[in-house]
C-alpha positions as a printed NumPy array, in Angstrom:
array([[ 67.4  ,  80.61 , 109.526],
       [ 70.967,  81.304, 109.303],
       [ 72.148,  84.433, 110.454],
       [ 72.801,  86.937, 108.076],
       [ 73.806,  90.43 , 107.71 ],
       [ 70.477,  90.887, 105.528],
       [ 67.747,  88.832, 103.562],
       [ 66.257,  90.952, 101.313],
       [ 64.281,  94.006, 101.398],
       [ 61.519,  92.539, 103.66 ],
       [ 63.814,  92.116, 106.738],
       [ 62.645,  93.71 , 109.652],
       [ 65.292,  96.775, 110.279],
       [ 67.694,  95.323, 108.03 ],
       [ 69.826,  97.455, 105.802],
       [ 69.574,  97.016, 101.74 ],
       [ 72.191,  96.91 , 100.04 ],
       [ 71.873,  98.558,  96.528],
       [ 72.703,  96.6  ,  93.273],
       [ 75.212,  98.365,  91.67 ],
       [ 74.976,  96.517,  87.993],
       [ 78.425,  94.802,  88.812],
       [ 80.948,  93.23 ,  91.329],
       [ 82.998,  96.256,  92.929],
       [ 86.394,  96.424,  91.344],
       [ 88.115,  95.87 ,  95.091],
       [ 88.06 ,  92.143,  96.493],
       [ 85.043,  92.336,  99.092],
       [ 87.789,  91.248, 101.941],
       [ 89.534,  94.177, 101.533],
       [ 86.469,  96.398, 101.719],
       [ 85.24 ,  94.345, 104.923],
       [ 88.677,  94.847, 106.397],
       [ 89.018,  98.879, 105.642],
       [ 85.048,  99.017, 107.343],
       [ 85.123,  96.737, 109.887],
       [ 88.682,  99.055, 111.387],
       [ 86.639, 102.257, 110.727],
       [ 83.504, 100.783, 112.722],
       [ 86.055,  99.477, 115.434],
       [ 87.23 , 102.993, 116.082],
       [ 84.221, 105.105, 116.465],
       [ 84.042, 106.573, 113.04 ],
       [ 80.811, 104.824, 111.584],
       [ 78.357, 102.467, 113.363],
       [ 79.125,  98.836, 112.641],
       [ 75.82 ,  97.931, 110.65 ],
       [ 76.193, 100.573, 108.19 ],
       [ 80.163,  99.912, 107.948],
       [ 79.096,  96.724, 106.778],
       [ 76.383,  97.218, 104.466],
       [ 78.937, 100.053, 103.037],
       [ 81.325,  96.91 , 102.395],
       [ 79.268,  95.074, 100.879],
       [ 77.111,  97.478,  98.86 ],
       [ 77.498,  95.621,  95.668],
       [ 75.845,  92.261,  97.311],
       [ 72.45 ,  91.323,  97.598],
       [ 72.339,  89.011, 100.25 ],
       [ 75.201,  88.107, 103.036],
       [ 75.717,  85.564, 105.655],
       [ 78.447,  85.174, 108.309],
       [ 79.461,  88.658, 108.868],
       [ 78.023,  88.55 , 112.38 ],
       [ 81.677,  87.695, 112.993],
       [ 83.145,  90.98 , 112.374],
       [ 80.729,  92.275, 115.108],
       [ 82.466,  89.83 , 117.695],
       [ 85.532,  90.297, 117.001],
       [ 84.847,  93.552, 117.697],
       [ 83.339,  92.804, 120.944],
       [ 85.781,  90.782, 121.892],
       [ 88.542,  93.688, 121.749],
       [ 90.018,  92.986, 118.392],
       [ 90.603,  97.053, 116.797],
       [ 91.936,  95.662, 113.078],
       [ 90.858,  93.659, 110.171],
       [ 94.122,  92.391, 108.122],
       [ 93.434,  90.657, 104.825],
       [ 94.891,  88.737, 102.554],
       [ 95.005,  88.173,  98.526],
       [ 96.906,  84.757,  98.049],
       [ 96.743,  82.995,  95.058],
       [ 97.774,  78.859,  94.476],
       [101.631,  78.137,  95.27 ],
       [101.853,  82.251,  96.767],
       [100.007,  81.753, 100.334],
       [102.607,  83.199, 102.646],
       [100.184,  86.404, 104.035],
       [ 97.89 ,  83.838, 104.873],
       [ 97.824,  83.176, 108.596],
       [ 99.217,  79.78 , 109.344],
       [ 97.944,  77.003, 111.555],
       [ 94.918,  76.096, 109.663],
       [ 95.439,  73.961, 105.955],
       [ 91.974,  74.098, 105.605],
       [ 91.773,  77.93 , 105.727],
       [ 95.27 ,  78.417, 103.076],
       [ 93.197,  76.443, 100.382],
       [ 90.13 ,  77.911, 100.903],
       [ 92.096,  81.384, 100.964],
       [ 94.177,  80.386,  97.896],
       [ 90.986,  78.852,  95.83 ],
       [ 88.951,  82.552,  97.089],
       [ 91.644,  84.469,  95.978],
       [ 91.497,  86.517,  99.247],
       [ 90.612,  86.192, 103.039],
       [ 90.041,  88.922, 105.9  ],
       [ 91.479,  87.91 , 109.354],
       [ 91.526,  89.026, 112.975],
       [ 95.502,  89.348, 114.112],
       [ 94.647,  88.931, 117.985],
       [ 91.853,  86.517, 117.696],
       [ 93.115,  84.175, 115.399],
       [ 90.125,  84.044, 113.219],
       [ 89.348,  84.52 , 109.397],
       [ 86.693,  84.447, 107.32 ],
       [ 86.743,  83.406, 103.422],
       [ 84.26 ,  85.139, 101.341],
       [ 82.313,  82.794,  98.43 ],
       [ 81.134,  85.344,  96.151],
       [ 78.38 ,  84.074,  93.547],
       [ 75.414,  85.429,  90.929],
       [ 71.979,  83.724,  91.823],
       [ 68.886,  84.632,  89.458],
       [ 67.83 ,  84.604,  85.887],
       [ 68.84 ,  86.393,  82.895],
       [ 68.21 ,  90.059,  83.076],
       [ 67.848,  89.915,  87.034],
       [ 70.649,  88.583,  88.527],
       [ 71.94 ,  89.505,  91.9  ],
       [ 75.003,  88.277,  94.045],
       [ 75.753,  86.678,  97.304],
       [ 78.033,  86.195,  99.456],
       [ 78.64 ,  83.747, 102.035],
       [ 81.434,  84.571, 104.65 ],
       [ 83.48 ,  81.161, 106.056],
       [ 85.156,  81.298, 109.25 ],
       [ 88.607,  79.299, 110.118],
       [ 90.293,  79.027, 113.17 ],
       [ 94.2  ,  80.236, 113.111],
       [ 97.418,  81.2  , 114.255],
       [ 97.261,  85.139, 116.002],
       [ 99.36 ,  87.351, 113.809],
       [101.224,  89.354, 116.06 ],
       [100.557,  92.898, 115.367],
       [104.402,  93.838, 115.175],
       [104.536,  91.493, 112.378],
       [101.549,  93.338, 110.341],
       [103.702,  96.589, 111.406],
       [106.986,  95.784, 109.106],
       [104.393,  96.03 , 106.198],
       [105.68 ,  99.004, 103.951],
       [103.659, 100.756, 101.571],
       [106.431, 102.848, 100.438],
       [108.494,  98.874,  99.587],
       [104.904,  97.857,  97.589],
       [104.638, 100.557,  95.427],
       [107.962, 100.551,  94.733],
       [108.291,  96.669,  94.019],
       [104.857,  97.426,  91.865],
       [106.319, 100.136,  89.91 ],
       [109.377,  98.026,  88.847],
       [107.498,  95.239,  87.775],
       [105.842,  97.479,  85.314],
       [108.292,  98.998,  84.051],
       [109.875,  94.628,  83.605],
       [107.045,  94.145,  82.041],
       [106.407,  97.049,  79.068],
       [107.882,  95.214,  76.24 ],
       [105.943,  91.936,  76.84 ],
       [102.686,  94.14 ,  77.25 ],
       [103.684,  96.341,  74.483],
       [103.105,  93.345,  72.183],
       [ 99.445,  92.841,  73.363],
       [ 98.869,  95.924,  71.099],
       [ 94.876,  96.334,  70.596],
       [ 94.227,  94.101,  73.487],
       [ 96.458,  96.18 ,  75.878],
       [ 95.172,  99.301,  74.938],
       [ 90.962,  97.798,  74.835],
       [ 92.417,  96.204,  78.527],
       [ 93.391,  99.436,  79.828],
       [ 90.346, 101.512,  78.387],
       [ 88.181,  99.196,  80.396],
       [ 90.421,  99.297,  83.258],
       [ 90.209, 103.031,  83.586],
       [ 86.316, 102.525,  83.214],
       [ 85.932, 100.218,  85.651],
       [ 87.907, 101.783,  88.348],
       [ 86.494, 105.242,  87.458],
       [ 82.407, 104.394,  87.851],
       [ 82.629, 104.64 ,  91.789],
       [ 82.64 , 100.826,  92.295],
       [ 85.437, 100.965,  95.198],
       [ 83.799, 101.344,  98.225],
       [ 86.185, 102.797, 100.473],
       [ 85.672, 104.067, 103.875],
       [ 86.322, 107.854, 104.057],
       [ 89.761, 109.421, 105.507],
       [ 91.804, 106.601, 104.602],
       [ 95.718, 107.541, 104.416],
       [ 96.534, 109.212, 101.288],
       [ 99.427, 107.307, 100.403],
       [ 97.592, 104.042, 101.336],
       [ 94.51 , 104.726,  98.809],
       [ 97.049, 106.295,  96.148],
       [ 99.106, 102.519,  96.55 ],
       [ 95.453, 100.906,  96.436],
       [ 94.469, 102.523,  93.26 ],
       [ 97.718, 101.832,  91.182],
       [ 97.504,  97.97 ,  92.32 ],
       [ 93.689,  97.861,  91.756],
       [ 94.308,  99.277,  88.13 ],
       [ 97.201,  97.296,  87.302],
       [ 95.583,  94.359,  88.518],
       [ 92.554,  94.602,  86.634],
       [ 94.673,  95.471,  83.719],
       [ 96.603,  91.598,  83.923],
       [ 93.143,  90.234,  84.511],
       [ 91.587,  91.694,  81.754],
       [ 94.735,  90.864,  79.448],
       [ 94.871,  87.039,  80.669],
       [ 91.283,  86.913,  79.317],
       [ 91.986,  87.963,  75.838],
       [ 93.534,  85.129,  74.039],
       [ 95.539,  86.63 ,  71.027],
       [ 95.557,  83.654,  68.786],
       [ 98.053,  85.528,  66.021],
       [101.142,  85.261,  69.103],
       [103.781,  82.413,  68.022],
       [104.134,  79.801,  70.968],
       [107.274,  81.785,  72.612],
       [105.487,  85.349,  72.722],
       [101.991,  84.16 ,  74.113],
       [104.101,  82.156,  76.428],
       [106.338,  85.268,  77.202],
       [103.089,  87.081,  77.409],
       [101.438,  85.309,  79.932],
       [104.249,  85.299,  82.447],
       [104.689,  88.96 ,  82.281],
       [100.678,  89.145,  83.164],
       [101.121,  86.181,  86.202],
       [104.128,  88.333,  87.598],
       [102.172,  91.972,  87.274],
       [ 99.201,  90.16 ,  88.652],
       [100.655,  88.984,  91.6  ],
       [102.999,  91.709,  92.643],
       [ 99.478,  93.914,  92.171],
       [ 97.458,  91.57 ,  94.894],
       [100.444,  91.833,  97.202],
       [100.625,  95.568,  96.698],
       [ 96.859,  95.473,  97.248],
       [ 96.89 ,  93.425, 100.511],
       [100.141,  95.663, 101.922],
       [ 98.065,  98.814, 101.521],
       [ 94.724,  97.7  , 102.722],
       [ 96.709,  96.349, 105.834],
       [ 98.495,  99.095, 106.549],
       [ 95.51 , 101.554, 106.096],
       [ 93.709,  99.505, 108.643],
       [ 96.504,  99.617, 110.997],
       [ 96.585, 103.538, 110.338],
       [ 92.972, 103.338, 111.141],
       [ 93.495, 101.906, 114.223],
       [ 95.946, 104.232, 115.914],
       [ 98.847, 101.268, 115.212],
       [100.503, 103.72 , 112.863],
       [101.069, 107.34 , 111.948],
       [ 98.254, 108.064, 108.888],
       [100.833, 111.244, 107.618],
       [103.821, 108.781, 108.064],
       [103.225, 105.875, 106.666],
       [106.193, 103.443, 105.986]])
């Protein structure tokens, strides 16, 4: 049998990990990274840390990595949210792993091992009783020095973020009803307790964390709803404003996950945070 971090409610000592009617609202990489720090420095055992980051999934294989990494001295989990032809906080040395990453949408990686893992997230079941898996891939790459991860500034991300809205209003103005249904279910969404966060994260962190998670649920949610009324020029206009919030959101994401992790793990001040 493969390994696995549980197999169902039968498993002998295994934790279960509750269905929650939904995928959580934060990419499960950046939940795995956030727990697998906390576990790493004393403040929750590892097993639960990991059911906790995955509390969404039914059924999980390959996270018996995070517990040797661990092991093996490693006292962060960095991640990553790269999308196709915007890779660069992927660790290099391994093509394989930067299109995996890119076609995921995310990654979680160990700086000093040189190790990451690419979660494939999928429903199995029928109609009416469906359930989700996950199956965690690891690749082999370059150590990120922890310096690098360091430069990382929160303060830079929310501020890069906040611009970028402000670019965008006019062109999301014109969504009208479908900004305004987009946002309604944004606010829903994030406001139903489907983060799964770790407690005593850094304040600023998790307030940076929540305006990219919003934001970037609001893009998502607008990409999805075709307006069919827009002339060529405006959906066109429309659509690039949504790419550009959507990306700057994931990289505001990925800074503040990092850096929470590296607050975490005594690499930087959690009331200082740059």
């Amino acid at each position: 049998m493969t390994p696995t971090l549980w197999h169902g409610a039968d498993a002998p000592g295994a934790w279960r990990a509750p269905t929650m009617g939904g995928m959580s609202e934060l990419p499960l990489s950046c939940r795995l990274a956030l727990w697998a720090t906390s576990a790493y420095a004393g403040r929750v055992p590892l097993d639960r840390a990991l059911v906790s980051a995955a509390a969404d999934l039914d059924h999980v294989s390959g996270a018996e990595r995070l517990r040797d990494w661990g092991e093996l001295g490693e006292r962060v989990v960095a991640v990553s949210l790269p999308r196709a032809g915007a890779t660069v906080s992927v660790p290099r040395g391994n093509r394989d792993l930067v299109g995996a990453a890119a076609d995921a949408g995310e990654c979680c990686y160990s700086p000093a091992l040189g190790v990451a893992l690419v979660p494939t997230v999928a429903e199995f079941g029928p109609a009416g009783d469906v359930g989700w898996t996950a199956g965690l891939t690891a690749y082999d790459c370059d150590p990120v020095p922890t310096h690098r991860l360091e430069m990382l500034s929160v303060r830079e991300a929310e501020r890069t973020l906040r611009a970028e809205i402000a670019s965008a209003t006019e062109d999301l103005a014109s969504l009208g009803a479908v900004w305004g249904s987009a946002r309604e279910a944004a606010d829903s969404a994030l406001g139903s307790a489907r983060w799964g966060l770790p407690p005593d994260l850094p304040a600023r962190a998790v307030s940076v964390m929540t305006l990219a998670a919003t934001v970037g649920r609001i893009a998502d949610l607008g990409l999805e709803a075709a307006d069919p009324s827009l002339v060529a020029a405006d959906a066109a206009r429309r659509l690039g404003a949504l790419q550009r919030l959507q990306r700057v959101a994931d990289e505001a994401l990925e800074t503040a996950t990092t850096v929470a992790a590296l607050a975490i793990a005594g690499y930087l001040p959690a009331d200082r945070l740059p």
